[in-house]
Every structure is written in C-alpha cells, then in structure tokens.
N, C-alpha and C positions, 0 to 999 in steps of 0.2 A: 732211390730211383736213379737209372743211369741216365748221364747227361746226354741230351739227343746229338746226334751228329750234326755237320755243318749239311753234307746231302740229304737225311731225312729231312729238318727243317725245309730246304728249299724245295724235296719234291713235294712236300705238305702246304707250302705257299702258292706251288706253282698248280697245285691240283686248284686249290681253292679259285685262282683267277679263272681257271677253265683256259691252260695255256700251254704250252710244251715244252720240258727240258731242253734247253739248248748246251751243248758242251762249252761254250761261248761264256753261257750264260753261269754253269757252272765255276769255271775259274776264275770270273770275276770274283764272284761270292766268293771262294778260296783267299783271293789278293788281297780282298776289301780286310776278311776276317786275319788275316796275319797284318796286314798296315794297322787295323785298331788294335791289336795285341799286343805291336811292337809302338806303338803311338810313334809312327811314319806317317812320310805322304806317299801319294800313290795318283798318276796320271792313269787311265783310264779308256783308250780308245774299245769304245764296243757298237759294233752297227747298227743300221735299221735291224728291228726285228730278233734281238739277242734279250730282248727282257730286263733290259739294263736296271730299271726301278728295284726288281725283286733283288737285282743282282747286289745291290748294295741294301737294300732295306731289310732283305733277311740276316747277312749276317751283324748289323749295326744293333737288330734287334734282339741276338741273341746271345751280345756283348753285356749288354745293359747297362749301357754307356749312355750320357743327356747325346742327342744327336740334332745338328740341324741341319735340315736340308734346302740348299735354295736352288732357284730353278732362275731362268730367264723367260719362259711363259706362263700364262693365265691357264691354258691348258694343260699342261704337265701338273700345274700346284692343284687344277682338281681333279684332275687323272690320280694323283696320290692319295689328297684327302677323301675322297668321294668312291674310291674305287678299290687302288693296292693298298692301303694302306689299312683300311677295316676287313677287308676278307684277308691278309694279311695276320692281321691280330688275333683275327678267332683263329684261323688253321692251326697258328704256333700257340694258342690258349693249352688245347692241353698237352703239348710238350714242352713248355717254358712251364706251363705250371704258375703263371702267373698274364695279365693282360694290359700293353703297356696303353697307357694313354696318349694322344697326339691332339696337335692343335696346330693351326693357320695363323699366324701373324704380318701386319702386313703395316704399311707408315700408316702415320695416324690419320692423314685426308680421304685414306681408303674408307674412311667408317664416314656416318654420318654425323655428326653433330646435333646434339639435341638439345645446345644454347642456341645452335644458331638456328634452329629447326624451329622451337618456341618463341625465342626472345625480338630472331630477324637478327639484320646483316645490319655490322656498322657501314652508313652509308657516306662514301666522298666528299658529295658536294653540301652536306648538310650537317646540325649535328644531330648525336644522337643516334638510333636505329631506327632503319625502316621496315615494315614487311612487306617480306618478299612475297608474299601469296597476294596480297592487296595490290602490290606494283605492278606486279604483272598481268597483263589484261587475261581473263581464265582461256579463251578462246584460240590464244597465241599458242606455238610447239613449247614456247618457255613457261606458260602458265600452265600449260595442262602437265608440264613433266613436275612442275612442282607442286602441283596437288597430286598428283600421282607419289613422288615421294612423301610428302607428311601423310597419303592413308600407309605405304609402304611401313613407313618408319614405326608404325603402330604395330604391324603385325610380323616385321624380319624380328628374331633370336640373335643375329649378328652385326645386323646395320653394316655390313660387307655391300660396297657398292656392286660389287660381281657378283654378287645375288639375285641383284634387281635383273628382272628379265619382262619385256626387253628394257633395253639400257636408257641413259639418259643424259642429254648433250653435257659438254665441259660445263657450259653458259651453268645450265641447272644445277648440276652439282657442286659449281665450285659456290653457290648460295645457300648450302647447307652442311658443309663440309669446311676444316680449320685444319691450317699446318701447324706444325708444333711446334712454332713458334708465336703463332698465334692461341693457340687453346692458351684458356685461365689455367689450368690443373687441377686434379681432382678435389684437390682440398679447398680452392676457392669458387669452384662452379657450382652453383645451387643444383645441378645435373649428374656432379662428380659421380655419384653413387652408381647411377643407370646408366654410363660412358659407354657406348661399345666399345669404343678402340681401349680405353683401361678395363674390361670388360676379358678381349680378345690377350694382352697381355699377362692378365691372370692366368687363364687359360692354358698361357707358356710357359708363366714360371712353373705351372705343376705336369707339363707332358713331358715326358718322355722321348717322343719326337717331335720339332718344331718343325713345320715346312714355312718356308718364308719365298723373298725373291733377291734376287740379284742387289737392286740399289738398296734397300734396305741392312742388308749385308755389308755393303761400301761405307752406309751413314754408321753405322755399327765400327768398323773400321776408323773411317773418318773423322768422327767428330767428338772419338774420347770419351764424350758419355753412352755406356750399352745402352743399346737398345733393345739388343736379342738376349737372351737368359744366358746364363754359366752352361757351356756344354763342353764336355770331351773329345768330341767329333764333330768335325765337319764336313756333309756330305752336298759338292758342286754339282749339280746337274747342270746340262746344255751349257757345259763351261767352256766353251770356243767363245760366248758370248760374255765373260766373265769384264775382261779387260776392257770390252765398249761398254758395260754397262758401271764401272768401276771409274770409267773417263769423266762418263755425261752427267755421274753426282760431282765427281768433282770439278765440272764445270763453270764459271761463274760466269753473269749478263749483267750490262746494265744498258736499256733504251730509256730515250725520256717518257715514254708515254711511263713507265715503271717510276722512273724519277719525280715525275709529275704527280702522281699517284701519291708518292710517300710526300711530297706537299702540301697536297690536300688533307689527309691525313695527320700530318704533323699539328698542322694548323688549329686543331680543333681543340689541343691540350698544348702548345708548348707556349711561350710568351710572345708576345709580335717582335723585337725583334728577332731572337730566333728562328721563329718561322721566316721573317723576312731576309733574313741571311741563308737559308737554304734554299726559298723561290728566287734568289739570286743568282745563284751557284746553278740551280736548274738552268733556270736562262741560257748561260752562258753556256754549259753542258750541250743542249740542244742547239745552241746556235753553229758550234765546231762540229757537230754529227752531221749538220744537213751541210757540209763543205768536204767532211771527209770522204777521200776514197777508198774502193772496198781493197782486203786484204791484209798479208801480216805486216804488224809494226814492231819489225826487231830494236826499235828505240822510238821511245812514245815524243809524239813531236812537242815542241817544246808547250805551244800553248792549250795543247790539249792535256800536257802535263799539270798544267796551271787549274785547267778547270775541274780536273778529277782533286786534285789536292783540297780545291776551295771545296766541294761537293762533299769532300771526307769529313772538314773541318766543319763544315757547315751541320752536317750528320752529327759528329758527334757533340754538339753544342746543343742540339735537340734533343737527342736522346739523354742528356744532361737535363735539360730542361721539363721535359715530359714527366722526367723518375721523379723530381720536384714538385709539380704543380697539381694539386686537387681541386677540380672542379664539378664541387658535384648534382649542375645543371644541367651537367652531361648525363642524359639516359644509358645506366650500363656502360660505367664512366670505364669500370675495369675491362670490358670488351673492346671498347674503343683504342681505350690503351694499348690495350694489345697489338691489336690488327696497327695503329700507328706506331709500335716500336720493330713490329714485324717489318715493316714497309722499309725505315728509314736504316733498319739494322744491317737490312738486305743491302739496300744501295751503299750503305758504306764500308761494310763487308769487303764489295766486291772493288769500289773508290781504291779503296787500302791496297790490296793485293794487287793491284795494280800498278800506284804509285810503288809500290814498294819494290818491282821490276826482278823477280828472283829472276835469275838465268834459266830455273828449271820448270820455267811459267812461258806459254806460248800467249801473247795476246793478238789481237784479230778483229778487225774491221770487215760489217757485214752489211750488206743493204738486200732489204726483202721486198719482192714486189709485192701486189694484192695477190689472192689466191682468188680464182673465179668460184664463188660458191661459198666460201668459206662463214663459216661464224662469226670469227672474230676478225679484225682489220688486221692481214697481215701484213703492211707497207710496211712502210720506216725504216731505222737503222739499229744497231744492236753494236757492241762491244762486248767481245766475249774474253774470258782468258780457262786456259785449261791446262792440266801437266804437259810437260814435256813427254814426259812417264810416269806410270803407276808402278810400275814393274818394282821400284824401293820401296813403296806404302805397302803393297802387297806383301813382296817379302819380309818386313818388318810386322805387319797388321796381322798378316795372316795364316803364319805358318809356325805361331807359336804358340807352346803353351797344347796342344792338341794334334790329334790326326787328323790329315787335311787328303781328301778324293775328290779328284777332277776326274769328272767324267764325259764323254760324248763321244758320237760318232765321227768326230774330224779334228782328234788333238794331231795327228800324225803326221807331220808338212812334209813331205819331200823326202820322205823315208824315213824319219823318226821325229822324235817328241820334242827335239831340244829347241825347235820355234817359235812351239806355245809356251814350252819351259823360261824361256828367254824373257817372254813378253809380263809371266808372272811373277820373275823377281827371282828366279830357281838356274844355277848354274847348270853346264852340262850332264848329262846325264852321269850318274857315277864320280861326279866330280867331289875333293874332298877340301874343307874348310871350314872352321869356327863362325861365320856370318852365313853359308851358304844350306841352308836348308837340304837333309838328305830326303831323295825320292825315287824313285824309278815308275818307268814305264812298260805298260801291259796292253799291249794288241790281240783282244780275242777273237776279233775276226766278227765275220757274221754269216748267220745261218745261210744268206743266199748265193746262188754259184752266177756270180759275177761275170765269167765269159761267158754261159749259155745264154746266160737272160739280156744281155746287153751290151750293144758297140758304141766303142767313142768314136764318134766322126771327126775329122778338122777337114774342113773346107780348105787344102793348101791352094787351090787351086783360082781363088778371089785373092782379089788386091789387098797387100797392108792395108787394114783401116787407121786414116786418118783420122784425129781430133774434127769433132762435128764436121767432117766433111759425110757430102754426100756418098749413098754407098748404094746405088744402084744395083750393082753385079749381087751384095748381097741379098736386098727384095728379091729379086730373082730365085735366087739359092734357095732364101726362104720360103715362096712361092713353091716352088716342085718340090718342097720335103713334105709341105703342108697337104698337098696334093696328092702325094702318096700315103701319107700316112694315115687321110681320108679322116682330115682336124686330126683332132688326140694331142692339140700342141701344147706345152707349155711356153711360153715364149720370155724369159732373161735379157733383158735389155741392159745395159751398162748406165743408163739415164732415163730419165721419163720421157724427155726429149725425142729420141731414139725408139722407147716402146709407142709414144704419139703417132710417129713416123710413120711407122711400119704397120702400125692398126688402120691408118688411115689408108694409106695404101692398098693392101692386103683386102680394105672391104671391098673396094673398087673392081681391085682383080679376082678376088675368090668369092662372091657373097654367096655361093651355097654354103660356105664355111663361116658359122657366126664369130665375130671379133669380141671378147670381151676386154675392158680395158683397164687399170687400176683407176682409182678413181671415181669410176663414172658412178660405182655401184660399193656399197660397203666390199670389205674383205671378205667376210661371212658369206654375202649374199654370193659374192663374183663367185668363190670355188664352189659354193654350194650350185647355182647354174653351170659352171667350168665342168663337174661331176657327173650332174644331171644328165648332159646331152652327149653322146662321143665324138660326134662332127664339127663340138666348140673348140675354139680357141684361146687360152688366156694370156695378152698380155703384160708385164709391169714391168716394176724393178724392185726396188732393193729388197722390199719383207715377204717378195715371190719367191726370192732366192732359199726360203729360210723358214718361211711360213707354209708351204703347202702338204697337203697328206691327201695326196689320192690314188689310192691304192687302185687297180683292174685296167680297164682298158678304154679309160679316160680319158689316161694320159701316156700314152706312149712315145712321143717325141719330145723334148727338153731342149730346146736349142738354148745355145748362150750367144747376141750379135759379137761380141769380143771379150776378150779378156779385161776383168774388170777391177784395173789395175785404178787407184787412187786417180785423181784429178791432179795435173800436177800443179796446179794452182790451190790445192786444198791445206790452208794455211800450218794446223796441225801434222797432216802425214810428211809432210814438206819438210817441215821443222825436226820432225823426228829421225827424217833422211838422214838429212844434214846432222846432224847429229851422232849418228849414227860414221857420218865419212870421216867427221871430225877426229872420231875416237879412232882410225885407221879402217874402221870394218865397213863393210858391203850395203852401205847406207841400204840401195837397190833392193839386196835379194832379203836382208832382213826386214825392210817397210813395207815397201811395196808388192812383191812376190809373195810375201805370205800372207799378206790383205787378198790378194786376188786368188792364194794358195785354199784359204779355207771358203770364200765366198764358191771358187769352182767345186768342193767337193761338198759344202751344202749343196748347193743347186744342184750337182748331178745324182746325191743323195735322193733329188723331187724324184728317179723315173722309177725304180724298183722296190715298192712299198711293200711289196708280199710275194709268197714261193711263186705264185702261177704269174706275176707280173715281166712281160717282157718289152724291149723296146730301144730307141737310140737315145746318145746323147749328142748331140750336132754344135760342134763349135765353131762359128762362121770366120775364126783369125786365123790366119795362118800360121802366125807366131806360135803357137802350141805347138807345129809339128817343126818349125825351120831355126826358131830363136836356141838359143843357150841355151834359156831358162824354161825350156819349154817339160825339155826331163823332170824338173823340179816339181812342175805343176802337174804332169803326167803321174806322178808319181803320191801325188796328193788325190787323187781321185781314185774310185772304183775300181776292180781291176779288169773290166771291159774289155774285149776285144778288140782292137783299135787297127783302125783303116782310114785314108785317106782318098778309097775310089767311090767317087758319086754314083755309081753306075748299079753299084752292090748295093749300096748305104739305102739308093729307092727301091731296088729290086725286095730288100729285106721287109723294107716299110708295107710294100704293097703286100707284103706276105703275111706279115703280123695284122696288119688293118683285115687282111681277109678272113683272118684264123676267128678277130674279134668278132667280125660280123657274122659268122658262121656262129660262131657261140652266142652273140645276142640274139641274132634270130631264135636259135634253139630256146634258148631262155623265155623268148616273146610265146 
C-alpha cells in the first residue's frame, strides 16, 4: 500500500473535526513534518483560527515518533484529549493502517490520593492523623466539598481533579490530594496498586502521544529525575507562555506561616533538641520579616543572612534526625514522615539557595495584604527567589536530544521571532555555533483579513499616562467608545487598581451598560454573562488579556487603558533589565517592550475570533502612536487598520453596533 501523503492525511483529519482547510494551516503541517524528519526545532507563529492543533498533530502522528505535547491551559489539554485528538485517530486509522494511543499526564497533586482520601491528613497540631470528613462540620462549603469528593473518588476512572465538575475549593482538595514529595510511593502505599496519578503515568509510558502542561514539562526539565516518558518530539503549544510558566516552577518561597508549618510538623518525629533548634531559627526568621521592607535585595542584609543560615542548619539537623527516629505510636508513622520531611525539605531548599547568593538568582522581599473574600489569610510577608533567566536551562533542558515546535499565535515581536528566540535560550535566527541550538521561523498567517474586520485606535489625543495618577480625560475617552459601541466592551486594564477604577465610575455614568468586574464573579461565570448579554461590559486585567474567547458580536470593542509595560518596581523584570544594560544591550526594548509586545497582541488577538467578527481595538496611550518604540509594538499586533481620529473610530462603532442589532433582532 502506498504511503498516504502529508495532504490527504490532513484533509482526512480536518474532515473528521468538521473544519476547513486553511493554506495557514497547510504549511504548518509541511514545517512541523520536515522539522521531525530532520529532528530540528521550529518556531511557529499561526493565528486565531488557522487550526493550529491539527496543524502539528497530523504530521507528529504520521512520523510515529513518542510525541509530547504541552499546552499552558486547561482548555486546549481537553480541546486535544476529548476532541482533536480521538476524531483525529480514527480518520488517519485507515491510512496509517494502524491506531495510535494517547494519554493526559499531569503533577501528581492533580489526582486524588487514595491514602489521604481513606486513611485522613497528617494533622499539625497533633499527632498522628485525623479525618477529614469528621472535622469538618458536613453542613460547611468545606464539608459538603469533601463528601462530595470521597462519593466522587468511588466513581472517577481517573481521579483528575479537572474532572470533578463542578470544582472544589483549594481548602478541599488540598485534604485529599499529596505532592511528590509527600506521597509514600507505590511500593510502600497500601493504595500503591489503585494510585491514579501512577495509574495516569502508566498510561504515558504506553501512548504514543502524551499531552501534558507547561510546569510539569519545567519540573521534567528542572529536577533531573523524568517525569514525562522518552519521547522524540516535542510539541509547545500556547508557547508565548512557555518562559512565565518555566519561571514560576522555578521559583522558590519561604513565609513563616510555611516555616511554622515545617515546625509543627517536624516536631512530632524528630528529637527535642532538634525540633527545638528549628522553632528557634523560625523565631528569629519571623521576627526580621515583620521589619523587613518590601522589594529587591541585591545583597541579603547581614542579619537576615544570619537567620536564613540558622534556618538551613536547623533544617538540616531535622531532617537528619527524622531519617533516624522510629516512633511507632505514631498513627501512619510513614505518612507523617512524609508530609514532615516534605515541610522542612522545602524550607531549607529554599534557606540554601539563597544563602548561597548565585548572581544568576533574583531575591525579593514581598508583603501581602488580606484579600477581601478570600479563603485563605493572605497577609504576611514572603521571601521569594527566582532565575535571573531561564533562557540557559531551556537551551541546555530543552532543545536536546529531539525536535523541539513552539507554537502560538504571538511568537512574532516586532517583526520577527528573534524575541521569543532570545528569551528561550536560541540565538538569532540562522545563527551559526556548537552551543546554539539551529531553528527557524515560520509565519502562516491567519485565515482572517485583518484590515476589513478591524482598526487599531490610539487615543493620541489624551494625556501621557502617568504611574497611578489619576486619568480623567481617559474615563471619558472610555465613556463615548462604550457608548458608541452600545457595551460590546472588553475592557484591559494595566492593574486591577485601574480596572476597579473605571468600573466604578463607568456604572455611575453609563448604567444602561452592565459593568462586569474581575473578581466579583468566577472567570467562567464573568465571560459566560460577558457573552450572554451584548450591552455587557467586561472588565479586568491580567488573565483577560489572555484568557477570553468570544467570538460574534459580544465583543467588539477591546480597549487596553495603556501600555502594559512591567512595573518598574517589579523586583524580577527590573533585574532582568539591568542585566540586560550591563551586558551593553537594550535592557528596555529586550524586557520591557516585549512583555508589553506579546501581552498587546494577546489582548488584541480578544476582538476577531471568527470570519463574520468585526470591530476596534482602542488603545488609550499615546505612546503607541508618538514614542520610538511605538513601531515595535505596532508591529507585534494584528494587521488592523490604524487611525488615530476619534471622530471615525465612533462613527465606525455606531455602525458595527447597528449592523449587530440589525442581525440580533433578525435572529430574535
């Protein structure tokens, strides 16, 4: 039998979703199948609406190569597993002539625990374990979620928290649920057999394609023992998000209430002194936190140096102590153990890397108010440390041994790839060297015509905005786009601060126009009413910029209040600046600029979700049209029609908002 082509395959997939050839979509499949041929990498820009999943999962599947694919949301990993990826399978069944298997993998606290589920949580303040079903009174949100999990846990196949529908708070899950540092392991858990999460990893080692996510890919990376199976390829989806989520594993914390924790804990197996040499060390710990002030510590002050040392020393004298001592009037002595070497491993962990002061290590003083609402106390203070850059882990972790595809709709900064190329550890594009990873980049475009469907506005005509100064002239601005465009808004704030602001405002002056706010209402629930109504309003900030998909005539206006350029007090990007000046280059336009380069072409990615979708995109800084660096960022976005007269920008709004209501009516 002749081997199928690389185009039958993909019209054979793309029949199967019930979707339509894109030429977009086409030569990615081309790219992807010549980068696994030649086991290259391969950047990846493909738009809204180019079919990007098929565009790599057909030809990955018809290499028959191990492949894993990680994503940065919840939604893409069952948009794959649940949807492309089984109609997928069968269409190319009878021209592969064979049917590949796939599986979901995910950290081990995704699953549920079925020690902690029967046996109960080793508790703090006591020894031994307690249950959790008895503790908690049945009539509470925290007792009814946890009788809801143990009937749950009887009838899931996969003990996947993302299963459970609806969900169930941190508080509940994190009482039936163990990090991997805490699980016993299969061979010492009376449970080992029936594990989901070992369960879910078998599962891996035998597909053929793995979907996974972001940090888990990092720890995989990171931590030298695999965790994801031997594969040949790797395939990045929503990889603009690659590097924040490759940061925030390798981030380390230590607050006292955490230190406090590994205390108690410690306590219940290690000898008194011991213990009493790390409730020491806490002490004094907590005592310099509630003095310190917030922000970076380019040199750890002296006697804060002193107490992390003792804290390290004190740790490791426990954990010494613990590996030693059998006590076994302790209920479920090796659970206890666990969760107490988990506790103190962490805090010294992070003691160590700190004391230890690499250069290439940011550390950072942080204090947290309460949060109104919240579940858990989030006051206090926190000590964080994180790379300087990933950008050498990556290049070194990830780009070896296999074919490596970055894929998404906004690798492109400012007219080409070498931004994101930069930030993952990959020299310029075509560049040639023994350490430097070879790749190129591929722009297919996207199915939708970009000037018809959509202007980029800049309000040149409103004041520089100021750091939290007040921005009158812009409510206003905002005010008559809202107005015209009769709701339909999506609203990008640079802060929550800012989105508070302007929602407050806004209900005052417009209340035929409902305010929706981040916040007030799940994520889920806000775009799901944000859709529902077209006179609504939504708005927020950061995971607005990134997270929304509303496709018709919901959302036709996008305003962003400014350019949403780093904090310049943000201990990290700061650092990275500088860093960046040091080595002679453009601290600026490489930190800054392209933080604010890919957040503006997510967000303006929110307004044209589908062919018939039209509408603006409203930037209220002026900087976009007057600054340098305004080309740069122009140049990272859509390819919009761009104006700077108010006059046209409403005149368009009221035209398109007419068009909608002419067509909802009709629909009504």
């Amino acid at each position: 039998m002749t081997k199928p082509s690389l185009p039958e395959l993909l019209h054979a997939a793309v029949t199967a979703v019930g979707g339509t050839e894109r030429p977009g979509q086409v030569t990615m499949a081309e790219a992807v199948a010549e980068a696994i041929d030649d086991t290259s990498h391969l950047l990846v820009q493909a738009g809204t609406g180019t079919g990007k999943s098929l565009g790599y999962l057909v030809p990955a599947l018809a290499q028959g190569e191990r492949v894993v694919v990680a994503t940065a949301t919840l939604a893409l990993q069952r948009q794959l597993v649940e949807r492309d990826l089984p109609r997928t399978v069968e269409a190319l069944h009878p021209l592969l002539r064979r049917r590949p298997e796939y599986a979901m993998l995910k950290g081990r606290s995704n699953y549920v625990c079925l020690h902690r589920l029967h046996e109960g949580v080793p508790q703090d303040e006591e020894e031994g374990l307690f249950d959790q079903f008895e503790a908690a009174a049945p009539t509470s949100k925290l007792g009814q979620d946890l009788l809801r999990l143990r009937d749950w846990a009887d009838e899931t196949e996969t003990g996947d928290r993302d299963n459970l529908t609806p969900g169930v708070s941190d508080r509940a899950w994190s009482q039936v649920s163990v990090s991997s540092r805490e699980c016993l392991g299969a061979t010492k858990c009376a449970y080992g057999a029936e594990c989901f999460a070992e369960m879910a990893r078998e599962r891996a080692k035998l597909a053929e394609v793995v979907v996974t996510n972001h940090a888990l890919l990092a720890i995989d990376a990171i931590e030298g023992a695999p965790v994801l199976p031997q594969h040949e390829v790797l395939i990045v989806d929503e990889a603009h998000e690659l590097v924040s989520r490759v940061t925030g594993v390798a981030t380390g914390e230590l607050t006292p209430g955490q230190v406090n924790r590994a205390v108690r804990r410690a306590a219940k197996l290690a000898d008194e002194k011991a213990a009493d040499q790390l409730q020491t060390a806490a002490e004094g710990f907590e005592r310099l936190m509630e003095l310190a002030l917030p922000g970076r510590l380019e040199e750890i002050p002296e006697d804060l140096g002193y107490a992390l040392m003792a804290l390290r020393d004190a740790c490791r004298t426990v954990i010494s102590a613990i590996g030693s001592t059998r006590d076994k009037s302790v209920q479920d002595e090796d659970a206890v153990r666990k969760q107490a070497l988990a506790s103190v491993e962490s805090v010294h962990d992070v003691a160590e890397r700190i004391t230890n002061g690499s250069e290439w290590d940011v550390v950072w003083y942080e204090r947290h108010e309460p949060r109104a609402g919240a579940a858990y106390r989030h006051s206090g203070a926190s000590l964080r440390v994180a790379p300087m850059s990933v950008s050498g882990l990556l290049r070194e972790k990830l780009f070896s041994d296999r074919s490596v595809v970055l894929t998404s709709a906004t690798l492109k900064l400012g007219g080409d790839f070498n931004g994101v190329g930069a930030s993952l550890g990959l020299g310029p594009e075509g560049t040639e060297g023994d350490d430097l990873p070879q790749w190129k980049g591929v722009d297919v475009g996207s199915p939708f015509d970009y000037p018809r469907q959509g202007i980029l506005y800049v309000a040149k005509h409103l004041a520089r905005p100021a750091r939290d100064g007040d921005r009158a002239d812009m409510l206003d601005e905002l005010t008559e786009l809202i107005q015209a465009a009769g709701g339909r808004t999506l609203g990008l704030f640079s802060s929550m601060r800012a989105a508070q602001l302007a929602a407050e405002e806004l209900r005052s002056r417009i209340p035929e126009f409902p305010i929706l706010l981040q916040g007030e209402e799940t994520l889920g629930e806000l775009i799901k009413n944000f859709a529902a109504d077209p006179k609504t309003c939504l708005f927020g900030t950061l995971s607005l910029w990134q997270g929304v998909d509303v496709p018709g005539s919901s959302c036709q206006l996008v305003v962003m209040d400014k350019i949403p350029f780093p904090r310049p007090d943000d201990p990290l990007m700061s650092a990275r600046q500088k860093a960046v000046e040091d080595a002679g280059g453009n601290g600026f336009m490489a930190v800054a600029a392209t933080h604010a380069a890919l957040l503006m072409a997510q967000g303006a990615g929110r307004l044209v979700r589908a062919t018939g979708d039209r509408g603006v995109v409203a930037v209220l800084d002026q900087r976009l049209a007057t600054a340098r660096y305004g080309s740069y960022l122009k140049a990272s976005l859509p390819d919009f029609w761009f104006t700077t007269d108010r006059n046209q920008v409403r005149k368009s709004l009221a035209t398109i908002d007419a068009a909608a209501r002419q067509a909802e009516g009709e629909a009504d």
